[in-house]
Each structure stands twice: as C-alpha cells, then as structure tokens.
C-alpha positions in Angstrom: -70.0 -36.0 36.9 -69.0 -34.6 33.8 -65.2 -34.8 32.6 -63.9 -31.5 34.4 -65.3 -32.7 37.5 -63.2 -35.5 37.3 -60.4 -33.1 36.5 -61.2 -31.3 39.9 -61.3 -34.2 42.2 -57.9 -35.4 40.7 -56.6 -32.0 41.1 -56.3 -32.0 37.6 -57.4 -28.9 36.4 -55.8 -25.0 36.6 -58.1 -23.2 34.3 -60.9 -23.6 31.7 -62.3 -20.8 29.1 -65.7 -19.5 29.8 -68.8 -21.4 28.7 -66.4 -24.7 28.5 -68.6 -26.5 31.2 -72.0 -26.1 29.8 -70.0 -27.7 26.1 -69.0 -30.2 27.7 -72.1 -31.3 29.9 -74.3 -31.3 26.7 -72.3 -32.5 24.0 -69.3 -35.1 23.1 -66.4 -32.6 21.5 -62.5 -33.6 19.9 -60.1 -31.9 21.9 -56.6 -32.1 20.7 -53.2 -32.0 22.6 -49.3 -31.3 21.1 -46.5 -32.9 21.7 -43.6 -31.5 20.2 -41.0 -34.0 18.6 -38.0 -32.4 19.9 -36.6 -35.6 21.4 -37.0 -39.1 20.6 -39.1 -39.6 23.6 -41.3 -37.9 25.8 -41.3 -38.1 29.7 -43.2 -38.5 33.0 -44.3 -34.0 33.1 -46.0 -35.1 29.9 -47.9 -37.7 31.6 -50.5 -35.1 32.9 -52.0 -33.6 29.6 -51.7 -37.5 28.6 -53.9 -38.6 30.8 -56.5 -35.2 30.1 -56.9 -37.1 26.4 -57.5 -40.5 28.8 -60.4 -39.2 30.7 -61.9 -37.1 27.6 -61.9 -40.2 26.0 -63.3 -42.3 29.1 -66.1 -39.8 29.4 -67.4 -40.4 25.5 -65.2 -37.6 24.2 -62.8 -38.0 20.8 -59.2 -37.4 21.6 -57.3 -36.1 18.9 -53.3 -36.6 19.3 -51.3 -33.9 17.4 -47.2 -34.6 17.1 -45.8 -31.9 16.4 -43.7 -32.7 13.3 -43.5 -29.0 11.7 -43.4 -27.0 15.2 -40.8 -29.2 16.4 -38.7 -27.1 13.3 -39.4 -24.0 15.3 -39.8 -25.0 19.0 -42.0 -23.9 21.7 -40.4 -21.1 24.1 -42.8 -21.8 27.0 -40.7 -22.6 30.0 -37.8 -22.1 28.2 -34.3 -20.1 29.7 -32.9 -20.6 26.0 -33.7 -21.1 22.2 -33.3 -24.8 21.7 -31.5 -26.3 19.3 -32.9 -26.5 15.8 -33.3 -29.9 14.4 -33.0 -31.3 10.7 -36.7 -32.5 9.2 -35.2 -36.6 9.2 -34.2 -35.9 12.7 -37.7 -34.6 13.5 -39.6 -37.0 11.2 -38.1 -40.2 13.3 -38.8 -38.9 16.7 -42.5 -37.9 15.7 -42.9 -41.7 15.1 -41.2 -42.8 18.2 -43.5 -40.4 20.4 -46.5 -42.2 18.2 -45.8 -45.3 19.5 -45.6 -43.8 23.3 -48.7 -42.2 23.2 -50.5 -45.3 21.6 -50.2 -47.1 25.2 -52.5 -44.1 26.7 -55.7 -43.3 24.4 -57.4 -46.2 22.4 -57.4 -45.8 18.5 -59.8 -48.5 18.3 -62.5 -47.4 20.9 -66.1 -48.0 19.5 -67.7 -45.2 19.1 -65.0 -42.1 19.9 -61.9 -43.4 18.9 -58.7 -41.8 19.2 -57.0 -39.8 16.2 -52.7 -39.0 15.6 -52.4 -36.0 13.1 -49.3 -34.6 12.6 -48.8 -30.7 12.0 -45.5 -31.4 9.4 -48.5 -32.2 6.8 -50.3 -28.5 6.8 -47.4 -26.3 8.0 -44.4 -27.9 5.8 -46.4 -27.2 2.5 -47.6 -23.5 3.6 -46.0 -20.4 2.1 -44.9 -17.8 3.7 -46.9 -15.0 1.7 -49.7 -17.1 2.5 -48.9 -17.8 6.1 -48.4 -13.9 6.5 -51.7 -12.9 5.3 -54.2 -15.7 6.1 -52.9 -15.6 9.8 -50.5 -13.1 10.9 -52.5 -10.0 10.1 -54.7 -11.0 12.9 -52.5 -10.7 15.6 -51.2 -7.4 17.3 -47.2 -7.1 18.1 -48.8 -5.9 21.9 -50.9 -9.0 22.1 -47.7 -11.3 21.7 -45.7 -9.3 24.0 -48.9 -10.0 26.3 -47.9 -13.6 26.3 -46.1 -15.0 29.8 -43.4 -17.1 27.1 -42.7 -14.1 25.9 -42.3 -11.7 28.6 -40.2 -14.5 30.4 -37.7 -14.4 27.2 -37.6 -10.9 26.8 -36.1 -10.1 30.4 -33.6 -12.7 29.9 -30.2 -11.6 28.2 -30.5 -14.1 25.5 -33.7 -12.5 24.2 -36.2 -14.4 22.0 -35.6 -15.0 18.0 -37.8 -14.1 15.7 -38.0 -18.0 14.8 -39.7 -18.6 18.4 -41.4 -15.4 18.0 -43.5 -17.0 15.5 -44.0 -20.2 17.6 -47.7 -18.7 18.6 -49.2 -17.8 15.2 -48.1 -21.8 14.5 -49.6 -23.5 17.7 -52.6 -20.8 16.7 -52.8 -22.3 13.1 -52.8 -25.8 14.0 -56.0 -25.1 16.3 -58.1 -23.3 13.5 -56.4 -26.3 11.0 -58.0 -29.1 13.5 -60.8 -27.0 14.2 -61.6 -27.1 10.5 -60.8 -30.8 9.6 -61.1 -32.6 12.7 -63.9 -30.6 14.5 -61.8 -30.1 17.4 -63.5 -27.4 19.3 -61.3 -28.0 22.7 -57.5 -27.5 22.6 -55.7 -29.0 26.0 -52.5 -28.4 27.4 -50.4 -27.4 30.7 -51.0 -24.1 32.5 -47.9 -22.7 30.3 -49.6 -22.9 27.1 -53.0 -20.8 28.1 -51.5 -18.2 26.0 -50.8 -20.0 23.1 -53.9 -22.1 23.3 -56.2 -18.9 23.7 -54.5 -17.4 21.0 -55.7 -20.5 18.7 -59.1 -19.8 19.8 -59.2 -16.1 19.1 -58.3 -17.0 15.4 -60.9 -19.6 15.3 -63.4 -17.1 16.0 -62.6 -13.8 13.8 -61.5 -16.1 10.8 -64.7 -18.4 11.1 -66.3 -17.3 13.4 -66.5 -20.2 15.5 -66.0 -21.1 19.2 -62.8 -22.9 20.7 -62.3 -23.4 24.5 -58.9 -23.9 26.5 -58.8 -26.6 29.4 -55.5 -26.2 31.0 -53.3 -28.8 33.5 -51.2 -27.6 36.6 -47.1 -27.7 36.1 -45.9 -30.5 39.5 -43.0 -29.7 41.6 -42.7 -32.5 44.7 -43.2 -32.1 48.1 -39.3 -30.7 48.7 -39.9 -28.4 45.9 -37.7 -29.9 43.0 -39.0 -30.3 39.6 -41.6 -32.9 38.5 -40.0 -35.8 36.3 -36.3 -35.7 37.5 -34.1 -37.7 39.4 -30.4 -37.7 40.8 -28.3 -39.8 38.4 -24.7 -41.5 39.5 -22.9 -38.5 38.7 -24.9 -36.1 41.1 -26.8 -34.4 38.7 -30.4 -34.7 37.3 -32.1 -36.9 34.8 -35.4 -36.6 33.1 -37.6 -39.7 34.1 -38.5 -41.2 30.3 -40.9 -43.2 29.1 -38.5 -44.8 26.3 -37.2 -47.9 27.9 -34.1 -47.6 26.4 -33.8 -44.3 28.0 -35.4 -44.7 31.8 -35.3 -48.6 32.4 -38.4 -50.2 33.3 -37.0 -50.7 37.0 -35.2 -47.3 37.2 -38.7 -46.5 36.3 -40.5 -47.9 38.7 -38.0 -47.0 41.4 -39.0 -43.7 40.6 -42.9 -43.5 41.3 -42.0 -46.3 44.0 -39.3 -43.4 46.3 -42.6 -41.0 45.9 -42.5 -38.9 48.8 -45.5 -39.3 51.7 -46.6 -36.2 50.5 -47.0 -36.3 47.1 -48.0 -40.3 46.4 -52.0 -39.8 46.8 -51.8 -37.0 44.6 -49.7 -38.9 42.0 -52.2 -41.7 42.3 -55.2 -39.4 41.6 -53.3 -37.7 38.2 -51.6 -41.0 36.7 -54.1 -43.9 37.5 -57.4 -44.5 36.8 -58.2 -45.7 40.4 -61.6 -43.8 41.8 -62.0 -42.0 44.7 -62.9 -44.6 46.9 -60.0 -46.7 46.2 -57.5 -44.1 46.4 -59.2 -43.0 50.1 -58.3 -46.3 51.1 -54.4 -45.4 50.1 -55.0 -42.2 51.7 -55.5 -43.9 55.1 -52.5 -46.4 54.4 -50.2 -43.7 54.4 -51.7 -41.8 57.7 -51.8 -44.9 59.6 -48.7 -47.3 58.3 -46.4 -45.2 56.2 -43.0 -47.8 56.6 -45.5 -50.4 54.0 -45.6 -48.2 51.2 -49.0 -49.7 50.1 -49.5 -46.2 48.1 -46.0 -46.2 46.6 -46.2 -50.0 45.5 -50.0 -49.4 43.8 -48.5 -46.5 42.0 -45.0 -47.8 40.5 -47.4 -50.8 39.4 -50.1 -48.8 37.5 -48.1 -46.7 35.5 -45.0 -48.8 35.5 -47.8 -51.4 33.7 -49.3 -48.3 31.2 -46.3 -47.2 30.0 -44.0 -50.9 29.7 -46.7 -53.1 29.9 -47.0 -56.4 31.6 -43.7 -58.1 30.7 -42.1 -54.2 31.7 -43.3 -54.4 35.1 -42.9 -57.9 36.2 -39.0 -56.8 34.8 -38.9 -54.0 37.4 -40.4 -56.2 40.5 -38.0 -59.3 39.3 -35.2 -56.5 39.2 -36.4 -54.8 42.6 -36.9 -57.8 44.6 -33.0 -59.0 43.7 -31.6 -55.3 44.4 -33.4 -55.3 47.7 -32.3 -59.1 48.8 -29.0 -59.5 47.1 -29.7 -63.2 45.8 -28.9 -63.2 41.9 -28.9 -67.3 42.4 -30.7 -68.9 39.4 -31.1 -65.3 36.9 -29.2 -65.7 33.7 -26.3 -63.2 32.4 -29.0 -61.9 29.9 -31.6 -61.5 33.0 -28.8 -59.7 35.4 -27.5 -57.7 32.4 -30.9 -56.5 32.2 -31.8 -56.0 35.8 -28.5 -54.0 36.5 -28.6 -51.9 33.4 -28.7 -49.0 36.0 -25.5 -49.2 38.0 -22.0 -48.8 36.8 -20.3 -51.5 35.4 -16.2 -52.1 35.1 -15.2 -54.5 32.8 -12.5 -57.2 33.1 -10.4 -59.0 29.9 -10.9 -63.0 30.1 -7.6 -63.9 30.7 -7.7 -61.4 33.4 -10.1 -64.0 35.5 -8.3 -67.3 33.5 -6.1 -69.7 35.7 -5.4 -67.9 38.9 -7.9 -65.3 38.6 -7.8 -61.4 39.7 -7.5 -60.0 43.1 -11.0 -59.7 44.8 -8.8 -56.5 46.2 -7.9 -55.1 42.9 -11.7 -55.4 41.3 -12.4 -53.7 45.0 -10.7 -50.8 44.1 -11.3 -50.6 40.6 -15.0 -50.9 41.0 -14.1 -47.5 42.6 -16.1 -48.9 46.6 -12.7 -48.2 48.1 -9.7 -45.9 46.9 -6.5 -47.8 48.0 -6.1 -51.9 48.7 -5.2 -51.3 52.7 -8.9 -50.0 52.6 -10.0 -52.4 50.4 -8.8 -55.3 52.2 -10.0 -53.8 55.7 -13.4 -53.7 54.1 -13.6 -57.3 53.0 -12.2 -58.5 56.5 -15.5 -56.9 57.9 -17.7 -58.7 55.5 -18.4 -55.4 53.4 -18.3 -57.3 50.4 -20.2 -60.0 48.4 -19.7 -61.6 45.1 -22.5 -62.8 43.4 -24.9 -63.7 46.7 -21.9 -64.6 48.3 -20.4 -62.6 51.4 -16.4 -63.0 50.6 -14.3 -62.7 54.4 -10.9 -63.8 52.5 -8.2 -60.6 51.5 -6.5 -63.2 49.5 -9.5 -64.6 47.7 -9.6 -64.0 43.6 -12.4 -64.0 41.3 -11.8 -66.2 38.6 -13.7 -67.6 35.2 -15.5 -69.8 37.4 -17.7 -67.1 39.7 -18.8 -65.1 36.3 -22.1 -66.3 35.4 -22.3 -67.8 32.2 -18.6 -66.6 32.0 -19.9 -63.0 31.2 -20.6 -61.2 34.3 -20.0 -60.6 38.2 -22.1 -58.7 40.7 -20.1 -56.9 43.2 -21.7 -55.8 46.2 -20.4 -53.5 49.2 -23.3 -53.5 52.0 -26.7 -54.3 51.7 -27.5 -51.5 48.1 -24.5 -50.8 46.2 -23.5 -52.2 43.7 -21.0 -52.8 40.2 -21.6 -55.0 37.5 -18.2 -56.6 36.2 -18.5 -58.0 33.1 -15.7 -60.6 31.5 -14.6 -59.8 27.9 -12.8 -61.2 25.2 
C-alpha cells in the first residue's frame, strides 16, 4: 500500500489533486499542514489532519508542521458564520508555542531519516510589504476566482458579509505554500475538505510563479452518528464544549470520557482515524461491538490510545484512576490533591472552616446548597431513602452534620446523590 491507501481503508480521505498517486508511489515528498494559533490550544476536529502528518511520516514521508503565527493576525473564514476576533501579535506569539508543544506528541522531530519540521508563517509574512505582497502575489489571482471559493460564497450570503481583512486570507494560505514549496520542498499541502480551495489556490501559484507542481490531499469534516458536531460535548450548564487537547482545558478524564461515551456507530470509525491499530485488529473490535455491545471493548481501546497520545502515560492512568472512583463511589485511601484532581469536572460549593468546626454543618443544609435538592423537607426525605453519601459513606441520619473530621485532609468532601452525581465541597479558611 501506499499512504493514500491507507487513507482509504481508514476512511480518511475526501479528495486528492490529479497525478498525486503516481508522486506518492514513486517518491518520498514534505507535505505541510496549518494550524492557525487563534487559541491557546487546539482540539479533537484537529486530530484528523494530525494524524494525515502521522501516516505521511510512517510511510517514509517528511512532515512539515506550519503554526500559523502571521495568519492567525488575519484568520481563516472557512467554516466560519462570523469574522473572528482579531488578536494582538504577544497574544498570537504565546499560543503558537503552546500548539507547538501539542503537536510535538503526534509526528516525531527526531525520526532517522524523515524527521519532522515546525515553521512558523509569522517569520515570512510579518516582514513582507504590502507593495511587495501586492505585486509578487496578488496580481495572479482574479476577483471571480476568489468569489469561486466555497468560504467565500458561504460569507457573502450571510448578512455580516466578509472583510476585506479575510478576503485576503487566500492569497496568504497561497503564499505560505509557494514559501514552503521554495524552502522546505514541500510539494504536498494537506488539510480538511474546507480548505481545498485555499490549498488549490497555493498550488496554482506554485506553478505560474515557478512553474512547479503542488498537489492537495484533503480530510473529511466528522459529525457523529446523531448528527451533532465532531469534538463537542454537553457541559453542566446545558450547552456545548469543545473537547481540547490542553489539559488544563479538557481534563484528562473528561477526556477520556469523551472517546469512552462514543456512540456504537461511530467507535470503529474513530478507531480507524485516531489510532494506529491495523485492520486486522480493528476487525476484531468490529465484531465486539456486533456481538457484545454492553462491554465496550471498542470504546475502552479507543479512550486508551488517544487518551495515552495526547496526555501520555501518567494522563491516562489519571483518567482510569478517576473513572474507576466515579463509577464505584469508593474515594477510601486517594489524597485531597488526588480527589481534587479526579473531580476537577463537577461543580464544587465551598464551606468556611469554622463552618464544619465543633458541631459541624447540617448534612441538610450542604444538601441544598450543593443545589441536589431545592428545599430541606426534600432534602431530608432524600437522605431518609439513602439518596445520599458522604465520602464512600451512605448517610440514613436527617440530623447528621458534616464536621472537620469527614473532610479529607481537612480540605475537601465528596457529596454524592445516587450512584453518578456528584459535588465536591471543599473547606476553606
């Protein structure tokens, strides 16, 4: 096989420029990738282009990582409702080098032989005039081959329209191709299905300026199974999140949950675009899921590969350790620090110290507080039924009290109602 049969089999691949399959059967070409530094961190519907630079590389290909330091000034309008907010060149600057140090878990910099490069656009389009920039490149593009572009059109029927700023976003992307093509010798440019206009456009430039040849390899954009966006989840409040790959962002266990709830449907086709597992292997999870569904086997195998890619070892034995107490309620033996950690993701109350001192607070007023009941009759009707546990303890008693004494390490208290929800009290002062 060559790299785009890979790509095929994985489901992996929505569209390729003519003559890009004899290229890469014969020779090893740099293909390059953008990521735009709008944010601090990227997220899980970058994971798929991601792992196009993994198998280019696995296959004996150079990957070339491009952050987009000086397009993240402009912004890409692909996929976009509305302009996004412009950002200052220090705010841009320090989330190029946070997404540097994402992207360096996925393609090896050291691999012997093809290993992988991290350019960064700021250096070439920061120091470009404008003059220049106007003659060199935009006299080879055509105000009707723009409008052409499916970003364009998208904005254009939209109220808000499309600034001139984003306008320009394609003559950028289009630069940084002949720029890579010229220094790097990247002949390949990769990307989602979204960006086959700007990617083409690149190409087009590369040839009537030096006459060379660029290809396009494009990735499908996800939705799940129920038809909801790729890479988002319901937070507490009833809305949606974006599933990151910052820690500090998405947990490591609110991370794994996510690839872990993977719908039936969709979990064999996650393992085939985020692991590295082969065919053979991932047949086997295909027949797990026909033939005993309730185990999960698929789920588990995938929340562990790319739970371990993107947080490491320590990141995913984190998530387990945190799953495993979730699921059985037994906190018995886990530091503050450890429970702290591992309930990051629920809400939390917190309680002054000489609330719990001497006689201690109301189990039926942290009940309420915690916001599992609204008034104390209902509070105290669902601790008589055993609704609620404190720590790993079940608590029957109205009249009980949670003192100093039940905080662990005199810092926190894990409330439970039922068998999953759950409020972190921590003890201040």
């Amino acid at each position: 096989m060559n790299v785009l049969d890979e790509f095929r089999w994985r489901g992996m691949l929505f569209d390729q420029s003519e003559g890009s399959e004899e290229v890469l059967a014969k020779q090893k070409i740099a293909i390059y990738t953008g990521f735009d530094a709008q944010g601090a961190s990227l997220h899980v519907g970058h994971l798929i282009p991601i792992m196009g630079l993994v198998h280019m590389q696995r296959y004996g290909h150079t990957p070339v990582v491009l952050i987009g330091g000086g397009t993240s000034m402009v912004g890409d309008p692909s996929g976009r409702s509305q302009e996004r907010a412009l950002l200052t060149y220090e705010q841009v600057a320090a989330n190029a080098e946070s997404i540097r140090e994402q992207l360096s878990h996925f393609v090896d910099f050291e691999a012997e032989g093809n290993p992988a490069r991290m350019v960064n656009n700021a250096d070439w389009l920061m120091n470009i005039g404008l003059m220049d920039f106007l003659r060199d490149v935009g006299k080879y593009f055509t105000i009707q081959q723009m409008l052409a572009k499916d970003s364009v059109k998208q904005r254009l029927e939209k109220e808000e329209g499309l600034s001139f700023t984003e306008f320009s976003y394609m003559l950028l992307q289009a630069f940084d191709f002949l720029t890579l093509y010229r220094n790097e010798g990247c002949t390949f440019q990769g990307g989602g299905s979204d960006q086959w206009g700007n990617i083409t456009a690149g190409a087009e430039l590369i040839r009537k300026i030096d006459g060379g040849q660029a290809y396009a390899v494009v990735y499908p954009l996800l939705t799940t199974a129920s038809g909801e966006k790729f890479g988002k989840t319901a937070n507490i409040s009833g809305g949606m999140d974006s599933v990151w790959l910052d820690p500090e962002r998405t947990s490591p266990y609110k991370f794994y949950q996510y690839w872990f709830n993977s719908d039936d449907a969709d979990v064999i086709k996650y393992l085939k675009l985020f692991t590295l597992l082969d065919q053979a292997e991932i047949g086997e999870y295909e027949r797990a899921v026909t033939e005993a569904p309730e185990r999960r086997e698929a789920q588990r195998r995938l929340a562990e590969e790319v739970t371990r890619t993107v947080h490491g070892e320590d990141g995913l034995q984190s998530a387990q350790q945190a799953t495993e107490v979730l699921f059985s309620g037994n906190v018995e033996g886990l530091s503050a620090r450890d429970l702290m950690g591992i309930f990051a993701d629920v809400p939390s109350i917190t309680v002054a110290r000489a609330e719990v001192a001497n006689g201690g607070k109301p189990l039926v007023d942290l009940v309420v507080e915690a916001g599992f009941e609204q008034g104390k009759g209902r509070a105290r009707t669902l601790i008589e039924g055993g609704g609620i546990s404190v720590n790993s303890q079940k608590i029957t008693d109205t009249a009980a009290s949670i003192t100093i004494s039940d905080a662990i390490e005199g810092m926190v208290v894990i409330l439970r109602k039922g068998k999953k929800d759950y409020r972190l009290v921590k003890v201040e002062g």
